[in-house]
PLY file of the C-alpha trace (Angstrom):
ply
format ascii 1.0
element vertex 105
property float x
property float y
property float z
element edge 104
property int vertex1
property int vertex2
end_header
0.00 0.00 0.00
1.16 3.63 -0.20
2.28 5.34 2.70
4.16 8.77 2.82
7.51 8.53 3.37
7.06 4.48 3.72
9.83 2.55 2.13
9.17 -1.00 3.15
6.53 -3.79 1.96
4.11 -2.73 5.16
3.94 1.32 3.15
5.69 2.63 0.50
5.59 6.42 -1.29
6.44 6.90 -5.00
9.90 7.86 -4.85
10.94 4.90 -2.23
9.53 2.51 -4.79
11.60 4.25 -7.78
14.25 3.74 -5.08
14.05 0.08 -4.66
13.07 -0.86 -7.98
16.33 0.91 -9.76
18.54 -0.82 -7.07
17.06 -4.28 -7.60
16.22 -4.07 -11.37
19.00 -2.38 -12.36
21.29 -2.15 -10.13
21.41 2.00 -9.98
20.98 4.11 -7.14
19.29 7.35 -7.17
18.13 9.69 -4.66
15.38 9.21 -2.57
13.14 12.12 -3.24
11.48 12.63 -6.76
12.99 16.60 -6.68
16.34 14.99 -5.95
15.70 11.87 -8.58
14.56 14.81 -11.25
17.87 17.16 -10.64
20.17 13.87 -10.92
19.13 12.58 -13.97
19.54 13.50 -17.90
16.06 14.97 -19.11
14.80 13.40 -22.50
11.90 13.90 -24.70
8.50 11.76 -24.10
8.39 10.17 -27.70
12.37 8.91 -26.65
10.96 6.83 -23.39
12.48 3.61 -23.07
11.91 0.82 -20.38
13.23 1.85 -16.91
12.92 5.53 -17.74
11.59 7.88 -15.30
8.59 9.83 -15.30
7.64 13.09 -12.96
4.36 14.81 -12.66
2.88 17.31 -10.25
0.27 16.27 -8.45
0.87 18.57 -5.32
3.15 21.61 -6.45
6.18 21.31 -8.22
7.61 17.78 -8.69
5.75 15.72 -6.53
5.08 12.49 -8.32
7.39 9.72 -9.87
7.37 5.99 -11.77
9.05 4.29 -13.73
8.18 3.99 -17.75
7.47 0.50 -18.99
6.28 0.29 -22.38
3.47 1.43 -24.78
2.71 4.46 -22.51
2.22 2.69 -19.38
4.20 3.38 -15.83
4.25 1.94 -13.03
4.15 3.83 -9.65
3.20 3.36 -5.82
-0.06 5.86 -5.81
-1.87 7.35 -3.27
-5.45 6.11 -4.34
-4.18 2.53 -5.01
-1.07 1.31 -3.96
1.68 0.38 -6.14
-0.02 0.17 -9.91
0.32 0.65 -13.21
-0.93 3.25 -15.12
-1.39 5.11 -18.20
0.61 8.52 -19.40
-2.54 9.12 -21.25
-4.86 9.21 -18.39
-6.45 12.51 -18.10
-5.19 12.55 -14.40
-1.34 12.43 -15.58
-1.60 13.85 -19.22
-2.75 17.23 -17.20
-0.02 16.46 -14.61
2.85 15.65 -16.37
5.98 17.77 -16.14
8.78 15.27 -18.00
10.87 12.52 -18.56
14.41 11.14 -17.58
17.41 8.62 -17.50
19.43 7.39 -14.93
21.60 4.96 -17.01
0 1
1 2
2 3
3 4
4 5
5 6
6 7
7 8
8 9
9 10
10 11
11 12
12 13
13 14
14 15
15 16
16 17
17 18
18 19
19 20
20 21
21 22
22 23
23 24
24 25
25 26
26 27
27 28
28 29
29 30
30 31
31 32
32 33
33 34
34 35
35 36
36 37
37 38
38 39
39 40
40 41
41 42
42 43
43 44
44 45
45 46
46 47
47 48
48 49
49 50
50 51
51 52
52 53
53 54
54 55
55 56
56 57
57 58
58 59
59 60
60 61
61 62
62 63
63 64
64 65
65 66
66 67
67 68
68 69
69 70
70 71
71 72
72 73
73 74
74 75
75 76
76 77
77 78
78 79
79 80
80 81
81 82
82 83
83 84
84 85
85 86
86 87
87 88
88 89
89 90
90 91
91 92
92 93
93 94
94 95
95 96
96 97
97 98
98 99
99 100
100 101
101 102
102 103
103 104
């Protein structure tokens, strides 16, 4: 389930999950808030998203929001209304929301 500022199975908040997931998928680690995780990585263009990618939106002022990109416009993040999900970039919740792309590799 999500929890603010959870980073364990019990709770867990968006940028705790990019956390764990870039350690134990690819090995990369990144820092823990999504501000932080948006300054240290390279900014790239939507249409250049590739798997493991991440994606920032605003969803309480400024960069609030993060997940990582999967394929065929989906991302998977640890939300507030559900819980670690995936969703879709389309979504009129994100699409309105979203603020940009990056790599960490």
């Amino acid at each position: 389930p999500y929890q603010f500022g959870g980073d364990s199975r019990k709770g867990i908040d968006c940028s705790a999950f990019v956390c764990v997931m870039m350690d134990s998928v690819y090995h990369i680690t990144i820092p823990r808030t999504a501000k932080n995780q948006y300054n240290a990585s390279q900014k790239i263009r939507k249409e250049d998203l590739r798997q493991g990618d991440l994606v920032f939106f605003n969803t309480t002022g400024g960069i609030s929001h993060v997940g990582i990109y999967l394929a065929n416009n989906k991302f998977v993040h640890a939300a507030t209304s559900g819980g670690v999900m995936i969703s879709d970039l389309d979504d009129v919740y994100f699409k309105r929301r979203y603020i940009g792309a990056a790599r960490v590799r």
